[in-house]
PyMOL commands that place a pseudoatom at each C-alpha (Angstrom):
pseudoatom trace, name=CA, resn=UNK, resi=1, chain=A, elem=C, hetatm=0, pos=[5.512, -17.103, 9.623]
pseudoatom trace, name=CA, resn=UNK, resi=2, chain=A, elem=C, hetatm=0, pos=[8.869, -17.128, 11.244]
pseudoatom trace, name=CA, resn=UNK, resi=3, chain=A, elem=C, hetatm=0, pos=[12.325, -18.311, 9.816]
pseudoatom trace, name=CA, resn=UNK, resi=4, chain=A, elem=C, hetatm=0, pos=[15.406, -19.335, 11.110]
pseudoatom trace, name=CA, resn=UNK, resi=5, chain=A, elem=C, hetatm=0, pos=[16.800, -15.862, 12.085]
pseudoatom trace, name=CA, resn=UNK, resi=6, chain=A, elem=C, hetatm=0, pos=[17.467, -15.008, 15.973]
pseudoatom trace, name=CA, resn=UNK, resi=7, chain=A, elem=C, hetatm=0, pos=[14.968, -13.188, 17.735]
pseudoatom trace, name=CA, resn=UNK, resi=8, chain=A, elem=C, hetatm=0, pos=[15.690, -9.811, 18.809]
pseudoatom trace, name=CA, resn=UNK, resi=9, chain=A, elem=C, hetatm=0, pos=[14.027, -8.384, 22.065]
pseudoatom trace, name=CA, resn=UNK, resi=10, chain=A, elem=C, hetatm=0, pos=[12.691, -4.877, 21.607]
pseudoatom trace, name=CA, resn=UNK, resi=11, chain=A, elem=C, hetatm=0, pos=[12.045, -2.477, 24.461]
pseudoatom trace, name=CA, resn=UNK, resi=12, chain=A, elem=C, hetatm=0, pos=[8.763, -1.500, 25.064]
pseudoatom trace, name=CA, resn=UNK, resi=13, chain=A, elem=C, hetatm=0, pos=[6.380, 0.892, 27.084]
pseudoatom trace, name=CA, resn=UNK, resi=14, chain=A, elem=C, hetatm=0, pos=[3.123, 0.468, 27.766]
pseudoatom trace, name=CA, resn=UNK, resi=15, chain=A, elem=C, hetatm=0, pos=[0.493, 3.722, 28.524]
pseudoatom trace, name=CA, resn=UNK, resi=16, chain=A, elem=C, hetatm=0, pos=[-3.112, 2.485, 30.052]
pseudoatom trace, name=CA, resn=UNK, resi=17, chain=A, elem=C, hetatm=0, pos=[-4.827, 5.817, 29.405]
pseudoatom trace, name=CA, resn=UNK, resi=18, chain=A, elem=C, hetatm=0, pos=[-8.036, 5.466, 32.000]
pseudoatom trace, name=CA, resn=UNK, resi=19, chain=A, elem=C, hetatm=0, pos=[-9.972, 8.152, 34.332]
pseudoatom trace, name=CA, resn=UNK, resi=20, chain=A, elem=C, hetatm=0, pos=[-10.637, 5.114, 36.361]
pseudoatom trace, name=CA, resn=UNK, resi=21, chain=A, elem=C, hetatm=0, pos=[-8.225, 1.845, 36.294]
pseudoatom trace, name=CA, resn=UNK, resi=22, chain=A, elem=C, hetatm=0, pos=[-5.534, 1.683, 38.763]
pseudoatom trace, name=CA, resn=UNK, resi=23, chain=A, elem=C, hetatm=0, pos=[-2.377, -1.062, 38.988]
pseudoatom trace, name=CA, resn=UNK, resi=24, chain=A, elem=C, hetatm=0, pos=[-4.990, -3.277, 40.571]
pseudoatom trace, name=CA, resn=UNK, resi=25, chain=A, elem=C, hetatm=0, pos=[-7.550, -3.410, 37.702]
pseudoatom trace, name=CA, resn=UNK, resi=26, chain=A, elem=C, hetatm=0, pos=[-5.311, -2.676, 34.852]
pseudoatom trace, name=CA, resn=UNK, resi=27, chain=A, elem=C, hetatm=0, pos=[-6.305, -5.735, 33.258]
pseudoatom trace, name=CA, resn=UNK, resi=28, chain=A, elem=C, hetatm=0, pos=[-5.577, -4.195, 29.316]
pseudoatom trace, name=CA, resn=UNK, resi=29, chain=A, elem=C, hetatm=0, pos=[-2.528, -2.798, 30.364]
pseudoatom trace, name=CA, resn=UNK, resi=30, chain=A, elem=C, hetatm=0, pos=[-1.134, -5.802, 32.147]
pseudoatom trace, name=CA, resn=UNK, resi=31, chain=A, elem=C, hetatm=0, pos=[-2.191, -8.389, 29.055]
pseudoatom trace, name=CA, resn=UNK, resi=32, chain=A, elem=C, hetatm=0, pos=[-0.213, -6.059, 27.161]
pseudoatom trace, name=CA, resn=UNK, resi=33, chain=A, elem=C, hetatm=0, pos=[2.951, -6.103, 29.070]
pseudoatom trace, name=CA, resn=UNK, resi=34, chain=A, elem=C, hetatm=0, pos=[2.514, -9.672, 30.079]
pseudoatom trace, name=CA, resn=UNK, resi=35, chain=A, elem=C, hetatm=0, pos=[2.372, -10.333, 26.388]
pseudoatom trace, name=CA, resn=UNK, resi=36, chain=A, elem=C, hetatm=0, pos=[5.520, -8.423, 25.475]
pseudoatom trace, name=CA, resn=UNK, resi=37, chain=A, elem=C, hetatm=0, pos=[7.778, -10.137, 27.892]
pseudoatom trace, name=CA, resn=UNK, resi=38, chain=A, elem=C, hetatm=0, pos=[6.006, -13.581, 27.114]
pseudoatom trace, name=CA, resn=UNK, resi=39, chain=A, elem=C, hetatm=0, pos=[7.199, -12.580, 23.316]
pseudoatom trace, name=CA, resn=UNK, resi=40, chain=A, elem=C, hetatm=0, pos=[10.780, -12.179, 24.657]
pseudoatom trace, name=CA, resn=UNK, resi=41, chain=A, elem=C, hetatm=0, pos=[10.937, -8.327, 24.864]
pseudoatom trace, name=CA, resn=UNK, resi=42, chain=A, elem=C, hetatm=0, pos=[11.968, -5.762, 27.494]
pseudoatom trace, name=CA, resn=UNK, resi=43, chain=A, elem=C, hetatm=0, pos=[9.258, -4.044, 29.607]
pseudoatom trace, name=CA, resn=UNK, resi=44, chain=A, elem=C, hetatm=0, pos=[11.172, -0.492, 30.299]
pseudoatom trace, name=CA, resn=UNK, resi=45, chain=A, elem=C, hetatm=0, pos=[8.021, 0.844, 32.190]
pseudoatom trace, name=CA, resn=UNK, resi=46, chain=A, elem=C, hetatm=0, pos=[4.060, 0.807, 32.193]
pseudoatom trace, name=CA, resn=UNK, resi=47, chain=A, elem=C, hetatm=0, pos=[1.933, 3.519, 33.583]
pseudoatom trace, name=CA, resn=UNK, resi=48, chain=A, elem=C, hetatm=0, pos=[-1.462, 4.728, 33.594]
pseudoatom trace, name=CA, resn=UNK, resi=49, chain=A, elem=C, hetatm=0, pos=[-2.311, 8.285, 32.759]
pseudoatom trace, name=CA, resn=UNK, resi=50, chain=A, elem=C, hetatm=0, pos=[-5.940, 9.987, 32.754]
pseudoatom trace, name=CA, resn=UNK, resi=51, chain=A, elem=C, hetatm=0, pos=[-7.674, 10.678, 29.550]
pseudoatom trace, name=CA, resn=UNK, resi=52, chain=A, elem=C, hetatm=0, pos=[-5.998, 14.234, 29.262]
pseudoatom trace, name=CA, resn=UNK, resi=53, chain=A, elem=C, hetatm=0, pos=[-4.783, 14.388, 25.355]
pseudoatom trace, name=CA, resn=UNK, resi=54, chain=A, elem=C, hetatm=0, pos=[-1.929, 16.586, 27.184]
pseudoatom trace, name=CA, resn=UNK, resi=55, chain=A, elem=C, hetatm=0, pos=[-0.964, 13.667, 29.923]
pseudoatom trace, name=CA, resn=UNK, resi=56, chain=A, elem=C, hetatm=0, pos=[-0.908, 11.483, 27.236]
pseudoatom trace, name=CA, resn=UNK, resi=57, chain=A, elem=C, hetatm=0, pos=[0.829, 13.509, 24.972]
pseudoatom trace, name=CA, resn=UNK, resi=58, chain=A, elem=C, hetatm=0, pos=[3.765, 14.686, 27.812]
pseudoatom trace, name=CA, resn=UNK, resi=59, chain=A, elem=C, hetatm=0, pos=[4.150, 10.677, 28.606]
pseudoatom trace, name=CA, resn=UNK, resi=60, chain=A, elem=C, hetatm=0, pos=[4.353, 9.378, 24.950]
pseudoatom trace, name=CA, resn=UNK, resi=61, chain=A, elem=C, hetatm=0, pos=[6.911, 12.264, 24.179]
pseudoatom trace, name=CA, resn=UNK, resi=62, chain=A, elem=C, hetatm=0, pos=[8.982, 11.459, 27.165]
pseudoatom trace, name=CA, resn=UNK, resi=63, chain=A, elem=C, hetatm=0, pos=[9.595, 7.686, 25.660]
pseudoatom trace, name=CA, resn=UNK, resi=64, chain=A, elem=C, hetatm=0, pos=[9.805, 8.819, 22.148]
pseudoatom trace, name=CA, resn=UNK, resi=65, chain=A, elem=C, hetatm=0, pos=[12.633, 10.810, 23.304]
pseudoatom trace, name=CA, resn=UNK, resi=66, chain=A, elem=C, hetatm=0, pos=[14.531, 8.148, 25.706]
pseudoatom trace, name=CA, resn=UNK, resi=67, chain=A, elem=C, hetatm=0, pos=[16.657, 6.016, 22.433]
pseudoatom trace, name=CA, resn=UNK, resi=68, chain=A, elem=C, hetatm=0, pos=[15.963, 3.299, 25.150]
pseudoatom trace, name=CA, resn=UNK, resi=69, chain=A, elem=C, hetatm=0, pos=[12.455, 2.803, 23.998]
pseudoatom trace, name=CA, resn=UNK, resi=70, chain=A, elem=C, hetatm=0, pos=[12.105, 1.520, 20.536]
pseudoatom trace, name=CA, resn=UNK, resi=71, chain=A, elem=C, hetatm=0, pos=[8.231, 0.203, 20.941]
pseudoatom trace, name=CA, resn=UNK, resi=72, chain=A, elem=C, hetatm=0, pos=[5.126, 2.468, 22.823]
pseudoatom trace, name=CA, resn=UNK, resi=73, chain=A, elem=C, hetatm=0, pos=[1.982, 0.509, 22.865]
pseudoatom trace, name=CA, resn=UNK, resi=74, chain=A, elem=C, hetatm=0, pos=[-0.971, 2.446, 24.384]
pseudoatom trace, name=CA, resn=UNK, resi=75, chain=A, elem=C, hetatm=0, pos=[-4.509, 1.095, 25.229]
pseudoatom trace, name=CA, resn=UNK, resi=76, chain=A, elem=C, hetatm=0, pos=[-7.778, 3.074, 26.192]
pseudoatom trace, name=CA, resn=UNK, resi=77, chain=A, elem=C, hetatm=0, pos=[-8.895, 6.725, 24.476]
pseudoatom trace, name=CA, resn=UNK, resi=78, chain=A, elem=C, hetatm=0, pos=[-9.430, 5.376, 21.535]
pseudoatom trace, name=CA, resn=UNK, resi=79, chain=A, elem=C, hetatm=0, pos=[-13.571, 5.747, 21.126]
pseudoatom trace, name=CA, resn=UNK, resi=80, chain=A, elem=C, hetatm=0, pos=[-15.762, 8.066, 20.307]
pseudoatom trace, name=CA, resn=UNK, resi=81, chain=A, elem=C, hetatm=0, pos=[-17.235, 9.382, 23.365]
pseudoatom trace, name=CA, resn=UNK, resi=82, chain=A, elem=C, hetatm=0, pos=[-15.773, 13.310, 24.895]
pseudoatom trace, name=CA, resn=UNK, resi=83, chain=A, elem=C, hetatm=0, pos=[-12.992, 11.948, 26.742]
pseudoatom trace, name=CA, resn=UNK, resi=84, chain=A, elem=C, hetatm=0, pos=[-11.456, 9.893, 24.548]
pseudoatom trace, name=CA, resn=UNK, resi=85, chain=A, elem=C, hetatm=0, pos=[-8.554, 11.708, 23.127]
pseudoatom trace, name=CA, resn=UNK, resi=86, chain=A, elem=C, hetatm=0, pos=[-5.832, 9.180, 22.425]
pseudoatom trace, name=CA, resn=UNK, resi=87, chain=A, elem=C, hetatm=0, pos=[-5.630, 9.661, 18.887]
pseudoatom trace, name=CA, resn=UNK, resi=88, chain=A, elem=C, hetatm=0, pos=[-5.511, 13.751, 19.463]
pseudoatom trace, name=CA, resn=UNK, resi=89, chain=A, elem=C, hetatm=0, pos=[-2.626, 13.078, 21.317]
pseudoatom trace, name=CA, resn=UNK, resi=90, chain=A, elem=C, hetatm=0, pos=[-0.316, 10.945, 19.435]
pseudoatom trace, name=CA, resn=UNK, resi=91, chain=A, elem=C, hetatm=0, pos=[-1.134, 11.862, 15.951]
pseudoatom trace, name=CA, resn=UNK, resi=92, chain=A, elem=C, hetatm=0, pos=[0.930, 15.327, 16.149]
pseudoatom trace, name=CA, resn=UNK, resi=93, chain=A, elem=C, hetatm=0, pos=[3.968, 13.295, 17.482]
pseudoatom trace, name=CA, resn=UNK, resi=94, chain=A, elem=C, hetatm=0, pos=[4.069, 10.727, 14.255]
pseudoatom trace, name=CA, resn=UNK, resi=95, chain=A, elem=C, hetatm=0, pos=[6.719, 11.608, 11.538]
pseudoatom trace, name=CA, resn=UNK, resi=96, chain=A, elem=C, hetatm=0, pos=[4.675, 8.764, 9.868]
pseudoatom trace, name=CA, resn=UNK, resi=97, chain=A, elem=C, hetatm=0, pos=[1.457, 7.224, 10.239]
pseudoatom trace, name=CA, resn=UNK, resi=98, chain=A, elem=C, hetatm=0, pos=[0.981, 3.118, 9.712]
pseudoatom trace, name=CA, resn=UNK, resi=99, chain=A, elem=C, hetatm=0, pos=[-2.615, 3.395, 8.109]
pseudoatom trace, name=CA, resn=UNK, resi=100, chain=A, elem=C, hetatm=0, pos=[-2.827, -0.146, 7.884]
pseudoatom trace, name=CA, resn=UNK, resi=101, chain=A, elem=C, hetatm=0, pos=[-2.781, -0.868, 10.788]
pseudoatom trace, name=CA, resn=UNK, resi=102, chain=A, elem=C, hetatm=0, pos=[-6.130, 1.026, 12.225]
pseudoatom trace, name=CA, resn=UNK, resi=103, chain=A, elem=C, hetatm=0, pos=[-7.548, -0.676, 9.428]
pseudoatom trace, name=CA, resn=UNK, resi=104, chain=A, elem=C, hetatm=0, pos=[-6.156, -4.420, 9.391]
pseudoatom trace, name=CA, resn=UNK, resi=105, chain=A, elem=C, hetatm=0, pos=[-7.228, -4.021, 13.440]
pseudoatom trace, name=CA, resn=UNK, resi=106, chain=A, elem=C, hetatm=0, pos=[-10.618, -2.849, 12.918]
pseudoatom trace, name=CA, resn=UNK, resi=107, chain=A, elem=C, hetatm=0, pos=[-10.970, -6.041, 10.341]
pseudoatom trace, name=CA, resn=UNK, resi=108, chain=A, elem=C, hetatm=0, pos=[-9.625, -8.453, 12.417]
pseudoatom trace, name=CA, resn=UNK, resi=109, chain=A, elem=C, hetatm=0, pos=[-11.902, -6.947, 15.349]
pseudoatom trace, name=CA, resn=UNK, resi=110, chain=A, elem=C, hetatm=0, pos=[-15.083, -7.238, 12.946]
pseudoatom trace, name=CA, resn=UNK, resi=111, chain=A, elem=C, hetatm=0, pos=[-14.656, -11.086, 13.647]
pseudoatom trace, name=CA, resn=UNK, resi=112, chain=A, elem=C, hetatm=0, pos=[-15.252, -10.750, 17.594]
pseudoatom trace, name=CA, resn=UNK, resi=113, chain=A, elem=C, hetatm=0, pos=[-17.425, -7.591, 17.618]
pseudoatom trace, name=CA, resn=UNK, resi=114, chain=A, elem=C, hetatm=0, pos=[-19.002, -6.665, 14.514]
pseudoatom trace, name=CA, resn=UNK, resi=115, chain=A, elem=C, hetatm=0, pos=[-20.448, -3.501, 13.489]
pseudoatom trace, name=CA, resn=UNK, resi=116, chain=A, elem=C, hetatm=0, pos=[-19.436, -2.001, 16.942]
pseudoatom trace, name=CA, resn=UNK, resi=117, chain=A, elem=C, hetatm=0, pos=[-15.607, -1.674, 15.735]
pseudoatom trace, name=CA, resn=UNK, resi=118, chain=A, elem=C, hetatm=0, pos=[-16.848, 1.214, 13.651]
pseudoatom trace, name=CA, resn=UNK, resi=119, chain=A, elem=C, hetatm=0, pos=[-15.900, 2.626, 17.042]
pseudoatom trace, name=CA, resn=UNK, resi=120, chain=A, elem=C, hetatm=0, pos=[-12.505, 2.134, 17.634]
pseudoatom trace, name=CA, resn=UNK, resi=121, chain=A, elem=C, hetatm=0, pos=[-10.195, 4.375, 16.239]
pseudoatom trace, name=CA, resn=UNK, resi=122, chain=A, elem=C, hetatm=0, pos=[-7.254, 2.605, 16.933]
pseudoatom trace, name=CA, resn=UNK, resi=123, chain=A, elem=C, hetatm=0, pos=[-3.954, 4.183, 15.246]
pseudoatom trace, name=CA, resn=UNK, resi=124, chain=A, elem=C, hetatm=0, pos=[-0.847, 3.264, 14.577]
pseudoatom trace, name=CA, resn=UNK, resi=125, chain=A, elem=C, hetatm=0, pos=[3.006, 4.827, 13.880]
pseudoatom trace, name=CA, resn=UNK, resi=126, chain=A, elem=C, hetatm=0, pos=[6.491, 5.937, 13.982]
pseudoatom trace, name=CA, resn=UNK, resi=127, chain=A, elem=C, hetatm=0, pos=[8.091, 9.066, 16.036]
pseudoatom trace, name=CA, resn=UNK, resi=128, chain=A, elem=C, hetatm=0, pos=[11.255, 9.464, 16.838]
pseudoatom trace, name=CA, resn=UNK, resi=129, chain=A, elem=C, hetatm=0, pos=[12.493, 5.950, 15.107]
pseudoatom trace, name=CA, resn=UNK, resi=130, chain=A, elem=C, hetatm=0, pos=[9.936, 4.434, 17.753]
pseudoatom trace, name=CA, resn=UNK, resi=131, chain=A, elem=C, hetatm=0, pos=[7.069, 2.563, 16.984]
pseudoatom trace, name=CA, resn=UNK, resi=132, chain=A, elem=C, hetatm=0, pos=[3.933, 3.568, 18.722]
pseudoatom trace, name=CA, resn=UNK, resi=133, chain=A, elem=C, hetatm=0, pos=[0.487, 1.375, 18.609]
pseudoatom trace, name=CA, resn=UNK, resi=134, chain=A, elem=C, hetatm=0, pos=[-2.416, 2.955, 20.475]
pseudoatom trace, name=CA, resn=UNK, resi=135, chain=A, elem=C, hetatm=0, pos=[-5.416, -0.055, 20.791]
pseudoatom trace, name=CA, resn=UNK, resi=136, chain=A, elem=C, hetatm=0, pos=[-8.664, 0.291, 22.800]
pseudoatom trace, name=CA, resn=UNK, resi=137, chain=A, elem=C, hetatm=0, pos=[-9.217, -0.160, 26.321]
pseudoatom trace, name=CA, resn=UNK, resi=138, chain=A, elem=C, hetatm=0, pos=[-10.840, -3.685, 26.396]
pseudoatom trace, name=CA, resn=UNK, resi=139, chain=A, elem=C, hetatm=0, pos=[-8.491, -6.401, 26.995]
pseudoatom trace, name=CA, resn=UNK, resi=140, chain=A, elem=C, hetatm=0, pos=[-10.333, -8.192, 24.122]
pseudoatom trace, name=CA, resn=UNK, resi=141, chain=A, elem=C, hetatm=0, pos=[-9.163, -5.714, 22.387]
pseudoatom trace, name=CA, resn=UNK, resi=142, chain=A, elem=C, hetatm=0, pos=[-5.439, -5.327, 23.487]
pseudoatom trace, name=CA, resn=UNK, resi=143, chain=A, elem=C, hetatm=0, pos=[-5.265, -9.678, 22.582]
pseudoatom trace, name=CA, resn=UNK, resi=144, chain=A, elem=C, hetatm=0, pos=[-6.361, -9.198, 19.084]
pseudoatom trace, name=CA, resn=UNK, resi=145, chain=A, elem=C, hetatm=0, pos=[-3.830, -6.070, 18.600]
pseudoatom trace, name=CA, resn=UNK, resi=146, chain=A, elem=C, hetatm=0, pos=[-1.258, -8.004, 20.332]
pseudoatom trace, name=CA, resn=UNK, resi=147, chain=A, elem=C, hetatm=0, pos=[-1.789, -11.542, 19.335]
pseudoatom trace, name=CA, resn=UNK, resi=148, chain=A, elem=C, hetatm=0, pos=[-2.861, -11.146, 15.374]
pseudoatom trace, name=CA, resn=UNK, resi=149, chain=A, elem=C, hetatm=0, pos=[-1.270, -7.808, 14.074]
pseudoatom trace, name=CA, resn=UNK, resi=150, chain=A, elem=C, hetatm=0, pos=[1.762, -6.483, 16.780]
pseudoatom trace, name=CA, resn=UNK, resi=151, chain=A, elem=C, hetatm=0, pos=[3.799, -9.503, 18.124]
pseudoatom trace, name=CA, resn=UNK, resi=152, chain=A, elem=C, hetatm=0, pos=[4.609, -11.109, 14.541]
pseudoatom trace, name=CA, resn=UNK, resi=153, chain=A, elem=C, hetatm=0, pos=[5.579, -7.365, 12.930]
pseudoatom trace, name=CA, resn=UNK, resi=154, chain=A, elem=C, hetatm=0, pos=[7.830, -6.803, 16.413]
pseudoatom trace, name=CA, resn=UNK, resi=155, chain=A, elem=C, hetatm=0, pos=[9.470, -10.461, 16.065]
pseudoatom trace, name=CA, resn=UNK, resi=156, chain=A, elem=C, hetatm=0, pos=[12.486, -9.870, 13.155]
pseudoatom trace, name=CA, resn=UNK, resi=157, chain=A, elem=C, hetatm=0, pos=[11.942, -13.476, 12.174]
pseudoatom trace, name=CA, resn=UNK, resi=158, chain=A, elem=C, hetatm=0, pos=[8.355, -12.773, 10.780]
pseudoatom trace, name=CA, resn=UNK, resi=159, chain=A, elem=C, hetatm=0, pos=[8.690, -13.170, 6.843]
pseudoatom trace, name=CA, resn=UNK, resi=160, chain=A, elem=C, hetatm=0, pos=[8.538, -11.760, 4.445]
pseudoatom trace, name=CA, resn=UNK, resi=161, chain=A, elem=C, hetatm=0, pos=[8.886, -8.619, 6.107]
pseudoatom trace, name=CA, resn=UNK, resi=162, chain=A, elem=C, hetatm=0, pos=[8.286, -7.025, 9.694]
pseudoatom trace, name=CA, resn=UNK, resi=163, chain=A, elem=C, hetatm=0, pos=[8.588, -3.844, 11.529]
pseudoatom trace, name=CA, resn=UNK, resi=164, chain=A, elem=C, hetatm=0, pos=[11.106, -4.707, 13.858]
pseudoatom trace, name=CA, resn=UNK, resi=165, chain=A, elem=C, hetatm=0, pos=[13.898, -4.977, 10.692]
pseudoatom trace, name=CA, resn=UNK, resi=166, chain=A, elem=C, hetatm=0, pos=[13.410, -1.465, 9.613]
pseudoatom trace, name=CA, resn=UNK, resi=167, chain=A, elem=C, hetatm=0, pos=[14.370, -0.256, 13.106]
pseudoatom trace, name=CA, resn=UNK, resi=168, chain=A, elem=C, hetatm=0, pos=[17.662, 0.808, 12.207]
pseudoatom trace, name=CA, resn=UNK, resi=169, chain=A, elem=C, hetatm=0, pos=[16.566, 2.091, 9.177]
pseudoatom trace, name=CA, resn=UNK, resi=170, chain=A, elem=C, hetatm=0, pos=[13.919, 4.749, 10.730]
pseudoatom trace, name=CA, resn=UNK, resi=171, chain=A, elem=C, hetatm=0, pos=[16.219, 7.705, 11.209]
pseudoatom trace, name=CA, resn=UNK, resi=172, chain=A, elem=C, hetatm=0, pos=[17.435, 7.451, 7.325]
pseudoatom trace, name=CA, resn=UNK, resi=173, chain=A, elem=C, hetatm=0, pos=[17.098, 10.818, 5.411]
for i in range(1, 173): cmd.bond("trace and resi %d" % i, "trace and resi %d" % (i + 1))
show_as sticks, trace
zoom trace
């Protein structure tokens, strides 16, 4: 639910982490981006990075140092199988984890996929007073993270409460 406030466009990054996909079959990566500007926000960049927990790791930091990117929102990594080492990577950058959010996604996800959520370990937090989402690879995927948790807590109309209103608030002591 939205009120009455004005919107206020975040900037965002977006990470396809992928041994295989390149700009041309990005297809998670691009519904994410094309989802973000659709929303009103600022694309600041989008890449795609192997699934190295150190790639992804040097890439993240680099935007969670940049105060020009308030949002990072990653897709791919996120399973089970030996490559898959999103979480690895961005867990020891988070000054604070969003446990709900791996959670309300895998809940929401039960709906299109059932038991085989069990494998996602989608994650979710803050570094650096920037927000970082990390969803699976599927675009499926990247729609329900976008379109039923992300875009509301991102838009500072969302009531009662949203993410994007503590912003300025993230680097309190």
């Amino acid at each position: 639910m939205t009120n009455a406030r004005e919107f206020i466009p975040l900037t965002i990054a977006v990470l396809t982490v992928s041994d295989t996909r390149t700009e041309a079959d990005d297809t998670s990566g691009r519904t994410l981006a094309e989802r973000a500007i659709e929303a009103g926000h600022h694309l600041v960049e989008k890449t795609i990075v192997p699934d190295d927990v150190y790639r992804i790791r040097a890439t993240v930091s680099q935007w969670i140092a940049d105060p020009g990117v308030q949002v990072v929102l990653t897709t791919g990594g996120t399973g089970v199988t030996g490559r898959d080492g999103t979480p690895e990577a961005i867990k020891p950058l988070l000054d604070k984890e969003i446990e709900g959010f791996g959670e309300m996604f895998r809940m929401l996800s039960y709906e299109e996929i059932r038991t085989s959520t069990l494998q996602s370990r989608a994650i979710a937090g803050v570094a650096n007073a920037t927000y970082l989402f990390c969803l699976p690879g599927s675009s499926a995927a990247c729609r329900t993270g976008w379109d039923r948790l992300i875009r509301e807590q991102l838009d500072h109309r969302t009531t009662p409460c949203n993410l994007a209103m503590l912003i300025p608030r993230l680097q309190e002591s």
